[in-house]
C-alpha positions in Angstrom: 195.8 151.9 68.7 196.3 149.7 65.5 199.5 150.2 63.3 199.4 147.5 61.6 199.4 149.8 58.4 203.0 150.8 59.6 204.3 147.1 58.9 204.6 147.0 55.4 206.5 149.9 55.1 209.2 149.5 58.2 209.5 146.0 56.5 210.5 148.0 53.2 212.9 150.2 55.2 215.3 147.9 56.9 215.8 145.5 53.5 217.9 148.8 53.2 219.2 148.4 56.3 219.9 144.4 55.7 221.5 145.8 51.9 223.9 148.4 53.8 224.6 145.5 56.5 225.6 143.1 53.9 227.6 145.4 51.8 229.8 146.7 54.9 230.3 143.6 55.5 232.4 143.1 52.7 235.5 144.7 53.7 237.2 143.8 57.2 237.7 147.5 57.9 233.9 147.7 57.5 232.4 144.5 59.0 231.5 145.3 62.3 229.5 148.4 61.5 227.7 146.0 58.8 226.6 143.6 61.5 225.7 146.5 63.5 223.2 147.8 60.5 222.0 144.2 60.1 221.0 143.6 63.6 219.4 146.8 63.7 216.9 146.0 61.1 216.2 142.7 61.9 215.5 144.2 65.5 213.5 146.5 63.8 211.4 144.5 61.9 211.0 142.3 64.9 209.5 144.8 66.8 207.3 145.8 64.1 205.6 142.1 64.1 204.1 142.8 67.3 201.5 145.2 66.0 200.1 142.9 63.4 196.6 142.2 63.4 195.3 139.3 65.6 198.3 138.4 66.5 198.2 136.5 69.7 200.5 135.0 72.7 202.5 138.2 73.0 203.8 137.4 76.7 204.8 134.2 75.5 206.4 135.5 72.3 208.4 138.1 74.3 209.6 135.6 76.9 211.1 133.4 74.2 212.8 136.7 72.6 214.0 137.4 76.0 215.6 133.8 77.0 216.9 133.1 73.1 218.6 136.8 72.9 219.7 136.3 76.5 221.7 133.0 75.7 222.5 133.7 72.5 224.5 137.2 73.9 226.0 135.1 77.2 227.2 132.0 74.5 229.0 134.9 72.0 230.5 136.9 74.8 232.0 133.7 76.1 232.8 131.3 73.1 236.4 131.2 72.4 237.7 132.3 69.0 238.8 128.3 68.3 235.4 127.9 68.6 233.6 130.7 66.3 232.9 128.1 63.3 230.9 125.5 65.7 229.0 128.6 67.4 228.3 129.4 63.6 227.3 126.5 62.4 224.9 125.4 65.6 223.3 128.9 65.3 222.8 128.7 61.8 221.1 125.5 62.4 218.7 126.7 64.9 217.7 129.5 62.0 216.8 126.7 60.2 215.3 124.7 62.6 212.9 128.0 63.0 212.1 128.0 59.6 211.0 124.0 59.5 209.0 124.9 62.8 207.0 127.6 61.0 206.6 125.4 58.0 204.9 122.8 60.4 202.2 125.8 61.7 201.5 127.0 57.9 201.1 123.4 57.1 198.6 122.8 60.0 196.8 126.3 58.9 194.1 126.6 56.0 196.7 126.0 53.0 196.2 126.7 49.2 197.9 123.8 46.8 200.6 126.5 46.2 201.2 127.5 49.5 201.3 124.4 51.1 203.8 123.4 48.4 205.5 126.5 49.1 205.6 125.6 53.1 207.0 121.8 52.2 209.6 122.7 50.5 210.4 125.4 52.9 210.2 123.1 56.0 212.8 120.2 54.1 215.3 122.5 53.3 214.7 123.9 57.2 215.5 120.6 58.4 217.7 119.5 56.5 219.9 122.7 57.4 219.0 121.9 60.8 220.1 118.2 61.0 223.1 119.2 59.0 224.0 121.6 60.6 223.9 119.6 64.1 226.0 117.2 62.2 228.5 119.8 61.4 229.0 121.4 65.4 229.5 117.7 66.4 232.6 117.4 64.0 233.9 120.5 64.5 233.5 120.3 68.0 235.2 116.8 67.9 232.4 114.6 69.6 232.3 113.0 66.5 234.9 111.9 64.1 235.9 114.8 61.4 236.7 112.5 58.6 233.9 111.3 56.7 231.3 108.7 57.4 230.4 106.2 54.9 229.0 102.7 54.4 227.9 101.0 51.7 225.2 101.8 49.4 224.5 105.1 51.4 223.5 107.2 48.6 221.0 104.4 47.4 219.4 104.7 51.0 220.0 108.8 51.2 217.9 108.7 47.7 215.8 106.3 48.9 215.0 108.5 52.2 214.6 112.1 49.7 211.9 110.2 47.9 209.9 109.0 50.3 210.4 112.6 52.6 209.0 114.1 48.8 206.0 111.3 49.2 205.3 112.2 52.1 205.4 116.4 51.2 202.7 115.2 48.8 200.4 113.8 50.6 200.8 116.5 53.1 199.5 119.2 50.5 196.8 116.8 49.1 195.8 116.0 52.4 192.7 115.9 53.6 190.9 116.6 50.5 192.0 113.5 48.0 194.3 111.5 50.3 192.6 110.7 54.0 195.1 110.6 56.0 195.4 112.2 59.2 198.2 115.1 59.0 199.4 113.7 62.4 200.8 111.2 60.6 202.0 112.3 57.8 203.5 116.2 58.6 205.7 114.5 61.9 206.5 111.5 59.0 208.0 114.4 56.9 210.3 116.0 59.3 211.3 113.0 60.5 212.0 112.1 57.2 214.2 115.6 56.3 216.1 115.5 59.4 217.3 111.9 58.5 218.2 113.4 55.4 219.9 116.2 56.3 222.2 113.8 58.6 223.0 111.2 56.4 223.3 114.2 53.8 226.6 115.6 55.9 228.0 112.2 57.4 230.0 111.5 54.3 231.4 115.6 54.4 235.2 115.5 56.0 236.7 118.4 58.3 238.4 119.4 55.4 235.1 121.0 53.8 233.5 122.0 56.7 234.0 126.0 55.6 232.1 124.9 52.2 229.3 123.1 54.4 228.5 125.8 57.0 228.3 128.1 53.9 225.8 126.0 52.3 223.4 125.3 54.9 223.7 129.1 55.5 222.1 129.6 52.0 219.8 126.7 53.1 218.5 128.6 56.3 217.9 131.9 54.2 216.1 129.9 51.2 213.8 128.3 53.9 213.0 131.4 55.7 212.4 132.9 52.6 210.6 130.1 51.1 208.2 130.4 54.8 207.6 134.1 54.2 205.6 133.3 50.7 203.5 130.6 52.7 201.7 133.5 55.1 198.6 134.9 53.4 199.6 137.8 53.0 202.9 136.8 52.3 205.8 138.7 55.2 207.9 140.6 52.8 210.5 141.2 55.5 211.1 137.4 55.8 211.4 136.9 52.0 213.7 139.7 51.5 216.0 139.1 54.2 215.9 135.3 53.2 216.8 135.6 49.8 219.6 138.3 50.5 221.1 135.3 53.2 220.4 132.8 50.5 222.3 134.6 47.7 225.0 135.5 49.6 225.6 131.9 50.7 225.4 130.2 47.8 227.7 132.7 46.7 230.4 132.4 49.4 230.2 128.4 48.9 230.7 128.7 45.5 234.1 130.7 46.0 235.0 128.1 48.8 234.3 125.2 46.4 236.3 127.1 43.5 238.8 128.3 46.4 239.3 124.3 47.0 238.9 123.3 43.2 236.1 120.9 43.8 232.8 120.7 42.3 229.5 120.4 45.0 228.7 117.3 44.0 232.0 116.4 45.3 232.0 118.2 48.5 228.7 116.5 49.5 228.8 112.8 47.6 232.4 112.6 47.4 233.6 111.3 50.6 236.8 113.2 50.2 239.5 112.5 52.8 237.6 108.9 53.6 240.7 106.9 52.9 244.7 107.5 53.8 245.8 107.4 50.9 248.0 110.5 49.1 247.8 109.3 45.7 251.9 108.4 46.0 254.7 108.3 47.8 256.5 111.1 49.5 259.8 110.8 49.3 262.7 112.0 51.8 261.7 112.7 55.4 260.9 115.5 58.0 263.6 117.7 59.0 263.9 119.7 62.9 265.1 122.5 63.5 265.6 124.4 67.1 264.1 127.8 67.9 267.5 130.1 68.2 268.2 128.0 64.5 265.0 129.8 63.6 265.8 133.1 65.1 268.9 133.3 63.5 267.2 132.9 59.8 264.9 135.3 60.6 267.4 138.2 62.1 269.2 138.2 58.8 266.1 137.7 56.5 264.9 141.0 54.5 261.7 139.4 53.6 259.5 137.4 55.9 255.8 135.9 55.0 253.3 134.3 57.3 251.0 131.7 56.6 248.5 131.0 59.4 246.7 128.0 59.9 244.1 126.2 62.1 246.7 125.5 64.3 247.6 129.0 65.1 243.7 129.5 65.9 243.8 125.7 68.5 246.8 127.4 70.3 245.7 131.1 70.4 249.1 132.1 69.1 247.7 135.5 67.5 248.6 138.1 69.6 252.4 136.1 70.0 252.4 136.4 66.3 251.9 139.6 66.4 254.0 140.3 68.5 256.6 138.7 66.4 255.8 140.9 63.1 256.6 144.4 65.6 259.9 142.6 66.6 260.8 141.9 62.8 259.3 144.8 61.2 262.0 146.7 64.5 264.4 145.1 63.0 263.8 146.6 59.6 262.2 143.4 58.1 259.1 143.5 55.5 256.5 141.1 57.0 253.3 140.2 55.1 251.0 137.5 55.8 249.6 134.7 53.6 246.0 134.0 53.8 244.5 131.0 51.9 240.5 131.3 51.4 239.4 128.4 53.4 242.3 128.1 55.9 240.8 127.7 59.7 237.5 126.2 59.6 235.1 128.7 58.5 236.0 131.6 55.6 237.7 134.5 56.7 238.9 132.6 60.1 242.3 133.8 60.1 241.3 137.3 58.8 239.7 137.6 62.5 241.8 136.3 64.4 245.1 138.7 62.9 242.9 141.6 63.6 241.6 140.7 66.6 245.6 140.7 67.7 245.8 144.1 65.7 247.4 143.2 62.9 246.7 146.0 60.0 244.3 144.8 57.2 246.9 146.3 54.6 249.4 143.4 55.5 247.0 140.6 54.8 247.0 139.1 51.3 245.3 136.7 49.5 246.6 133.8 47.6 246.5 135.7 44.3 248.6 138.4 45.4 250.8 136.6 47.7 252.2 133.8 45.5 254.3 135.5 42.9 256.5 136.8 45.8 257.1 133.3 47.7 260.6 132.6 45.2 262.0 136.3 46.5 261.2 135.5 49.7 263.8 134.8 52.6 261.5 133.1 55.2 258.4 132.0 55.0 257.0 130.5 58.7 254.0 128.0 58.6 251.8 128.6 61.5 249.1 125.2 62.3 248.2 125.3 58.3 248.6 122.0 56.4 246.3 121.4 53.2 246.3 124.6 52.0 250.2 124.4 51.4 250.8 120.7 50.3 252.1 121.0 46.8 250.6 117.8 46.5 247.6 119.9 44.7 250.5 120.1 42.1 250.9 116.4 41.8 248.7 114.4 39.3 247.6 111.2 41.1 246.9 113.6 44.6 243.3 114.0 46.0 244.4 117.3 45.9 245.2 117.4 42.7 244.4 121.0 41.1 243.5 122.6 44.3 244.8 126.4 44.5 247.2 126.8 47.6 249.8 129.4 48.7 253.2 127.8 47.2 255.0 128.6 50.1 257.7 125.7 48.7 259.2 128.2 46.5 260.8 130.1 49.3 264.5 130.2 50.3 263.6 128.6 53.4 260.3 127.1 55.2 259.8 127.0 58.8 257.0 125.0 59.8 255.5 125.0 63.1 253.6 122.3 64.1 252.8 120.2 67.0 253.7 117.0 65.9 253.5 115.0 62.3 249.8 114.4 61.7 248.0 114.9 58.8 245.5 117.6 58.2 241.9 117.7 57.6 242.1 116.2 54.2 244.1 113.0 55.4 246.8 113.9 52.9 250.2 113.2 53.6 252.3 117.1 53.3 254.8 117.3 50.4 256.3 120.4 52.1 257.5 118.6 55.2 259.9 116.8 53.5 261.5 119.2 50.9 265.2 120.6 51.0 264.1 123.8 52.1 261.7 123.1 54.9 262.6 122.5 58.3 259.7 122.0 60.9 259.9 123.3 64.0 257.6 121.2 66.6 255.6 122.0 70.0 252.3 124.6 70.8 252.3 127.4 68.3 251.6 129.8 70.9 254.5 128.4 73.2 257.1 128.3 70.7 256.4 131.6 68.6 257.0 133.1 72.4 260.3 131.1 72.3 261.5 132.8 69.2 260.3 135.8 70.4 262.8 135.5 73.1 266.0 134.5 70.7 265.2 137.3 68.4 265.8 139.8 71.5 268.7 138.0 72.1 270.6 139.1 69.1 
């Protein structure tokens, strides 16, 4: 029986669904239900697809839906929080890896000037998200170095490389009507071309914008698969709807990141930041340790108490200790709030899921706005595995952070940082805070030793 006249309008219906989806997803207390109403219409319109028209190679279409959602379910079950931002930013790379590889089937089809302008563009910024993205899980993952990758006279050659991948887009539309040359050639030229791009695009990226990066190349994936959607005659109004709602959203979120960090794109992505060890001056004084019943002590007779979590509390898996900790203070009759920054962890809203994965109520989290004016009331303030997003060195003129917005925990009574050791943190900035009067760090596994203090506080 053909229904292919049902497409059209249960595409219509779930760009609802995918509006709903992203708008619950707003909120934390909301989220999940908006990825619930998201997946449901991109199921949905999934389904749908397989009663258009002519469409052939169902068995092997179905297979690949069966072995992608399979591993794709088996990898999320079993990725560790720590590892959420690589599992992001390789799956948002294979979204755009899908894109470029429908780009390269529209290109090979019958093609209008238009659309096969349409599909070239689509396919570059496909794989350029792709190889980027790649890039990106390798550094986050660690099987390549975090800090950024230069050498000189790259962004002649990366502008060099863009042109010629353009040539080569061209003659790929032109092809084989004014230029004769055989589109095996040229179309595996072209993506060979964008992936190069794309890599040498996010060598020169350090750790310390890897939240703005993944947010980008998400808007890339959704701008390609919307860009792909135009290219089909007729053109799959599911695909550009549900593109440009990812696209918009991303660019979106990486502009707040970038704004969140005080840094322009073009510096993000040409500026090599954290390349060198310098700090823009010297710190002066030196780091300060303190022992955990020291800690406990401050903390039994403190009236306020704010958290500021870190990467480091995400690498040790110290949530649910932490938690623990806020019942024991808040016991003890001891207002605890917690201090998140908008790009601490690795990906945005990292340390929002971790707290409430441990069950820590969404009406104690507060952003940087909100949290700041309190820090000089406040008693205690503990530093849990963050590092740039509290070096008043953003205050300093002469800083590479100079000007960045972070949570001025150095205004409080007293500063306990917990850390594993003295390093630096994604930025390669030396910490201010470390050595001020008022901070005292407090070294060894976050997990490890918030259990420690856990155990001195029900001492007293």
């Amino acid at each position: 029986m053909d229904l292919s006249f049902a497409i059209e309008p249960v595409y219509i219906a779930t760009i609802f669904f995918f509006i709903v989806g992203l708008q619950r997803m707003s909120h934390p207390l909301t989220a999940r239900s908006g990825i619930v109403w998201a997946g449901a219409a991109m199921l949905i319109a999934t389904l749908v697809t397989f009663f258009t028209t002519g469409l052939s190679n169902l068995v092997l279409i179905a297979i690949a839906i069966v072995i992608g959602g399979g591993f794709g379910y088996i990898a999320a079950k079993r990725v560790a929080m720590t590892n959420m931002p690589q599992m992001i930013a390789l799956y948002n790379g294979m979204g755009g890896g899908a894109a470029a590889c429908i780009s390269a089937v529209a290109l090979l089809a019958t093609h209008s000037m238009v659309t096969g302008g349409i599909a070239v563009v689509g396919g570059l910024i496909g794989a350029v998200s792709f190889a980027g993205s790649i890039i990106a899980f390798f550094k986050l993952q660690g099987w390549m170095p975090s800090r950024p990758i230069t050498f000189p006279g790259q962004q002649i050659v990366n502008m060099a490389i863009f042109l010629l991948t353009v040539i080569s887009g061209v003659l790929i539309v032109l092809q084989p009507a004014a230029i004769p040359i055989s589109a095996a050639v040229v179309l595996p030229l072209f993506f060979i071309l964008s992936f190069l791009f794309g890599i040498l695009m996010t060598l020169p990226i350090g750790g310390a914008d890897m939240p703005v990066v993944i947010s980008m190349y998400n808007a890339f994936t959704g701008l390609a698969v919307a860009l792909d959607g135009f290219s089909f005659a007729p053109p799959n109004y599911a695909m550009i709807i549900a593109g440009v709602i990812v696209g918009a959203a991303g660019s979106l979120l990486t502009l707040q990141m970038a704004k969140a960090m005080n840094r322009s794109l073009g510096n993000v992505f040409f500026g090599a930041f954290g390349a060198t060890d310098t700090d823009g001056g010297q710190v002066k004084g030196s780091m300060k340790a303190i022992e955990t019943d020291d800690v406990a002590v401050l903390l039994a007779y403190a009236d306020t108490v704010i958290i500021a979590p870190g990467y480091g509390m995400a690498v040790a898996q110290a949530q649910q200790k932490v938690k623990e900790l806020t019942d024991l203070l808040e016991n003890k009759g001891i207002s605890v709030k917690f201090a998140i920054h908008p790009v601490a962890g690795r990906m945005p809203g990292h340390m929002n899921v971790l707290l409430a994965e441990a069950g820590v109520s969404y009406d104690r989290l507060f952003d940087r706005d909100e949290i700041n004016p309190e820090f000089p009331a406040t008693d205690v303030v503990l530093v849990i595995g963050a590092n740039d997003t509290v070096n008043p060195a953003a205050h300093r003129q002469g800083s590479p952070l100079f000007g960045m917005p972070i949570l001025d925990v150095e205004q409080a009574k007293n500063v306990i940082v917990l850390k594993r050791g003295q390093g630096r943190g994604f930025a390669g900035i030396e910490n201010d805070l470390f050595y001020r009067d008022n901070t005292r760090m407090l070294y060894g596994d976050a997990q490890e030793t918030v259990g420690r203090l856990i155990q001195s506080l029900k001492k007293l």
